[in-house]
C-alpha positions in Angstrom: -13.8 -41.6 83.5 -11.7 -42.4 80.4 -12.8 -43.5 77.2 -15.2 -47.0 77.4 -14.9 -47.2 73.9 -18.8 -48.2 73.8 -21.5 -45.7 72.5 -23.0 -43.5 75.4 -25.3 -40.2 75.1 -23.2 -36.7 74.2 -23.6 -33.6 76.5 -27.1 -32.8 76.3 -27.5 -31.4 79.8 -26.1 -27.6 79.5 -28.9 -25.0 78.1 -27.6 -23.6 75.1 -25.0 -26.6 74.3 -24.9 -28.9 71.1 -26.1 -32.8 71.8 -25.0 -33.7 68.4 -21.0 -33.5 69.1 -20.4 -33.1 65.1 -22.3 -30.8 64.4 -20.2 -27.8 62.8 -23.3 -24.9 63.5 -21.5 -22.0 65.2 -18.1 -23.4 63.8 -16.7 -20.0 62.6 -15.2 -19.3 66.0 -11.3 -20.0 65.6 -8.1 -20.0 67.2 -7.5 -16.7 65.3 -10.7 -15.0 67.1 -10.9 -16.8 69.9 -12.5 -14.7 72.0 -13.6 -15.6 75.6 -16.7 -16.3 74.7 -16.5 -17.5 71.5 -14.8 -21.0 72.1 -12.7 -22.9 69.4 -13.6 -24.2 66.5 -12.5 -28.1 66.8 -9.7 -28.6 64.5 -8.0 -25.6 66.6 -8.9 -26.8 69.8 -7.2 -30.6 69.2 -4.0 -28.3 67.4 -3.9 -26.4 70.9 -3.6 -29.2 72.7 -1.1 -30.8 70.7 1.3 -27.5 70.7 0.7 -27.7 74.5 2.3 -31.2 74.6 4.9 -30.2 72.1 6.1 -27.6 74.8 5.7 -30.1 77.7 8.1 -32.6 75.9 10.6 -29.7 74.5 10.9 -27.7 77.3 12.1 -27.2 80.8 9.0 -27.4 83.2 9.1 -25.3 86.5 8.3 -28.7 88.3 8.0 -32.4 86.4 5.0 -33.1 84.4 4.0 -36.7 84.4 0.6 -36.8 82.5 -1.6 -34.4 80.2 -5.2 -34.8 79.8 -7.9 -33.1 78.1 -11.4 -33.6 79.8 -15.1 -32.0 79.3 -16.3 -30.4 75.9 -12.9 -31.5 73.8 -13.2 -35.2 74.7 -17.2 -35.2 74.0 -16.4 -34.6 70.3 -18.5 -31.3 70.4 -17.9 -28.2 67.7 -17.1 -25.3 69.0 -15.6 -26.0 72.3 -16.6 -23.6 74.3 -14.0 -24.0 77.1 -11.1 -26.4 76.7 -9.9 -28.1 79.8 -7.2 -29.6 80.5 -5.5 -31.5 83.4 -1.7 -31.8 84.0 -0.2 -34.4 86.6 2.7 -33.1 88.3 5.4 -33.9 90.8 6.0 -32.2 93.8 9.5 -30.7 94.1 11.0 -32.7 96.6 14.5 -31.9 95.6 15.7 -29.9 93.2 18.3 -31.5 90.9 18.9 -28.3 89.0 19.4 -25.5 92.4 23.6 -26.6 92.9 24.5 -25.5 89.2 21.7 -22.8 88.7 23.3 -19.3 88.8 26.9 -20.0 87.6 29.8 -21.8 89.2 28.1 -22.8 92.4 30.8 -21.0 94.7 30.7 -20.5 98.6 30.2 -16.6 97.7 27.2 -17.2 95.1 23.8 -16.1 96.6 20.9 -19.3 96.3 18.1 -19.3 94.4 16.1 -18.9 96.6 17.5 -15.5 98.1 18.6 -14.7 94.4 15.1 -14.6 93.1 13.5 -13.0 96.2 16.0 -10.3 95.6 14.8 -10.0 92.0 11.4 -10.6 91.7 10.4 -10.7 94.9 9.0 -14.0 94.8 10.3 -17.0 97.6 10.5 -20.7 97.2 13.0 -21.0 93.4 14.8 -24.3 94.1 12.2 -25.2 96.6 8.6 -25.1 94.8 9.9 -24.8 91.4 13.4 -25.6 89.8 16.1 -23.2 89.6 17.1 -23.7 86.2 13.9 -23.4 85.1 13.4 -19.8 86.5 17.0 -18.6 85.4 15.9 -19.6 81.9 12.1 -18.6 81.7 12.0 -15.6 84.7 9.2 -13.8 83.0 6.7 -17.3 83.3 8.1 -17.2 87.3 4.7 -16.9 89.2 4.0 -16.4 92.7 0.6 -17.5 94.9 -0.6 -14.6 97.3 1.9 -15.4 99.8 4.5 -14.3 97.5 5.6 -17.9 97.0 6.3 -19.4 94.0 3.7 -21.5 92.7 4.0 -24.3 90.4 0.5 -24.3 89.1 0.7 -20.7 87.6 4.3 -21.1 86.6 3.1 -23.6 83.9 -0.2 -22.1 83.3 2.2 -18.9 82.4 4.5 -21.4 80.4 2.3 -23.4 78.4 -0.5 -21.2 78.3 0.8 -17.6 77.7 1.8 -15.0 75.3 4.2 -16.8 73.5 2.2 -20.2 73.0 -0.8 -18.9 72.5 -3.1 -15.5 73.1 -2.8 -15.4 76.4 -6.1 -14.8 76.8 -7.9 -18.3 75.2 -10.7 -19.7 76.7 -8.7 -23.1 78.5 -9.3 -24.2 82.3 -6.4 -26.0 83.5 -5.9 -27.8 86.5 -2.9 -28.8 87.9 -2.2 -31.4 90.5 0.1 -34.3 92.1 -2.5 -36.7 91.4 -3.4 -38.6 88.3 -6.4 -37.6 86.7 -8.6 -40.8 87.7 -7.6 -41.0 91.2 -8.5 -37.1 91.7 -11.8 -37.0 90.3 -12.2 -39.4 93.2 -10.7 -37.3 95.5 -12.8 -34.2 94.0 -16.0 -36.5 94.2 -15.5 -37.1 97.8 -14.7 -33.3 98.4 -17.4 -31.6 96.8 -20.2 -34.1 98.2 -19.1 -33.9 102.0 -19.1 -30.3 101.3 -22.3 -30.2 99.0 -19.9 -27.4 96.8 -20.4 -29.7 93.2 -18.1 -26.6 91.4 -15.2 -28.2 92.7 -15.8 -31.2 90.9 -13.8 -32.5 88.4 -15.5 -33.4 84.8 -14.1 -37.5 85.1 -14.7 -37.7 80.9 -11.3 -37.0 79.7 -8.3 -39.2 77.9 -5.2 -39.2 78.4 -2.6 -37.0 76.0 0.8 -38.2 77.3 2.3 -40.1 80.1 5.8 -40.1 81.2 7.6 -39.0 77.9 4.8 -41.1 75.6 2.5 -39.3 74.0 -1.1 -40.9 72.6 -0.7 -40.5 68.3 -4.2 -43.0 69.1 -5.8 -40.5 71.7 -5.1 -37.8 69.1 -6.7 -39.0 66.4 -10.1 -39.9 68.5 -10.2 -36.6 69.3 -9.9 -35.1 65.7 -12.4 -37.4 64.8 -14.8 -37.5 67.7 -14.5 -40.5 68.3 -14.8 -41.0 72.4 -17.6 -42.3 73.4 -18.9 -40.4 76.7 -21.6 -40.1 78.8 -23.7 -36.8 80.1 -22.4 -35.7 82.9 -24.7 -36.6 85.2 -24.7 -40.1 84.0 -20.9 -40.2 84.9 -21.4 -38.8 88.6 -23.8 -41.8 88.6 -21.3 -44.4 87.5 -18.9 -42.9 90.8 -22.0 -43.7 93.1 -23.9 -40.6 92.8 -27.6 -40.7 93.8 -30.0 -39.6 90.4 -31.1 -36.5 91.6 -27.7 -35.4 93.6 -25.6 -36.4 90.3 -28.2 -34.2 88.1 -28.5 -31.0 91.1 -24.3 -31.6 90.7 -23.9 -31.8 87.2 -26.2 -28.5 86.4 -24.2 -26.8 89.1 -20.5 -27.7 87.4 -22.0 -26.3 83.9 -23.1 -23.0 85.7 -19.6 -22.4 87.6 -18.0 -23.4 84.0 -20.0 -20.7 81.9 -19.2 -18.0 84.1 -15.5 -17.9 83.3 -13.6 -16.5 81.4 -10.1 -16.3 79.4 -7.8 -18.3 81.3 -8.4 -19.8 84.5 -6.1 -22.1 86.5 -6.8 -24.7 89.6 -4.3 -26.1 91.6 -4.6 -28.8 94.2 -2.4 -31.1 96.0 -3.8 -34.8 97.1 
């Protein structure tokens, strides 16, 4: 669920959480002491997010981004953020453009990728899951799943999310998938109800960063100001067809799951 752009009750449902969204009580936690538990003060949390877009349109991505979004705490205008999630859309590497000149000249004699990498890191599936060039020029952000393959979801949580952007260790949730961010809280909705599992629902109160190469100056400044008007959670399940007292059992559930992580945590999924 994306902005309405009408006013609609903040997040009052999570013991321990702030209904008034401006309110600066607590506000001391910053991007400089971050710590896991401690959240980020606003003002850091909207710069975090716009450093993370600044790395999406500079650099190489291990697969194509298409859309950025920030969802939950961030988008409800509350101070500190206790967890900041965010949700990229990203292609699936069907063919990778990159894989004929990655390595050098591209001769007969030259080893792919694919079997370069395995050799080297021990990790399958460059050229395949994630592009070539990308991993020759960003091998320490190459990621693997359990299967030793490479996966694209922890490639760019490594990328954008990392030592080098950040401290490696911030309190961001980021979920990665081939669907945009509308059409998989529907998916997620569907999911989680057949399965009665609500922690794999997807928070639908976000707005939208950047899409394809455009990014939201607008959707910025709404967030620095707090100016999205949202719903509780619960109220939002409702407005996807949730029942009152399934959409309220769900929505305490998703606040549980969310306070007992920690640092960085990734999700991917493919619709």
């Amino acid at each position: 669920m994306s902005d309405t752009g009408g006013d609609s009750e903040r997040e009052t449902e999570s013991g321990g959480r702030n209904g008034n969204g401006n309110s600066n009580s607590n506000s001391n936690s910053s991007a400089s002491d971050n710590g896991s538990n401690g959240g980020f003060d606003r003002t850091d949390a909207v710069d975090r997010l716009e450093s993370l877009v600044d790395t999406v349109e500079r650099d190489r991505m291990p697969v194509p981004v298409r859309e950025v979004w920030a969802f939950g705490d961030v988008a409800l205008g509350l101070d500190p953020v206790e967890r900041l999630d965010i949700y990229l859309t990203k292609d699936i590497l069907l063919r990778d453009e990159s894989a004929p000149a990655a390595g050098g000249s591209g001769g007969s004699d030259e080893q792919d990728p694919d079997a370069r990498f395995q050799e080297s890191h021990g990790i399958e599936g460059v050229g395949k899951s994630v592009r070539a060039d990308w991993a020759e020029e960003y091998p320490e952000f190459l990621r693997a799943n359990a299967n030793g393959h490479a996966a694209p979801e922890q490639c760019l949580a490594a990328h954008l999310l990392g030592d080098e952007h950040g401290t490696g260790d911030e309190p961001i949730h980021l979920e990665v998938c081939n669907a945009s961010f509308e059409d998989n809280v529907t998916q997620r909705l569907r999911g989680a109800t057949l399965r009665e599992d609500y922690t794999q629902l997807l928070d639908p109160r976000g707005v939208c960063l950047w899409a394809d190469g455009t990014r939201s100056d607008e959707a910025f400044r709404k967030l620095r100001e707090s100016e999205l008007a949202l719903p509780t959670l619960s109220a939002a399940l409702k407005m996807l067809g949730m029942e009152d007292e399934e959409a309220t059992t769900a929505a305490k559930e998703l606040h549980a799951w969310r306070e007992e992580q920690d640092g960085v945590t990734v999700r991917g999924d493919v619709v």
